[in-house]
N, C-alpha and C positions, 0 to 999 in steps of 0.2 A: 504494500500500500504506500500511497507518497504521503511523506509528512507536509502537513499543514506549516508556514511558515509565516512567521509571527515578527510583525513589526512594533517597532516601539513607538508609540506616540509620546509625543510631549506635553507636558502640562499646560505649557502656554500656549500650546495650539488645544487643547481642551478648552483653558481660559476662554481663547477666541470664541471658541464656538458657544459655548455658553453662553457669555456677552453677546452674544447676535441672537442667539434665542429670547435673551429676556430682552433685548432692543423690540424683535420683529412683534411679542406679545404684547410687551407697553405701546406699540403703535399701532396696531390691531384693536386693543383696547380703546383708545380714542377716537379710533374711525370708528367704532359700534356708539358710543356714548352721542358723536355730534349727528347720526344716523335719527336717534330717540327726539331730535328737537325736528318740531315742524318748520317745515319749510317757510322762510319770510318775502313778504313780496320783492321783487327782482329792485334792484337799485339803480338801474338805468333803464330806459324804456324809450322808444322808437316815439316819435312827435303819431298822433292819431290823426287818423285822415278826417277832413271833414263830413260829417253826416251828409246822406246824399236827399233831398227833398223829392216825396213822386211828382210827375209830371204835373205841371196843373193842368185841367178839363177845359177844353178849349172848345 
């Protein structure tokens, strides 16, 4: 059978990766919280066209 071959990792590449997990779940986190707030009306808006009058009866 072939022997299985074992690397060593290092702490501070564990560190890394831990630190990126608990980054990517704090930021995850606050996208779901600002999700929970209704939406507010838009802050910039297009000029509205003038109402159009019917024809008058002629």
């Amino acid at each position: 059978m072939h022997e299985t071959e074992r690397r060593r990792v290092s702490l501070a590449g564990l560190g890394l990766i831990g630190a990126g997990a608990v980054l990517g779940l704090t930021l995850a986190g606050q996208g779901e919280r600002q999700d929970e707030k209704p939406a507010g009306p838009p802050t910039a808006t297009a000029p509205a066209d003038p109402p159009h009058s019917p024809p008058s009866p002629s």
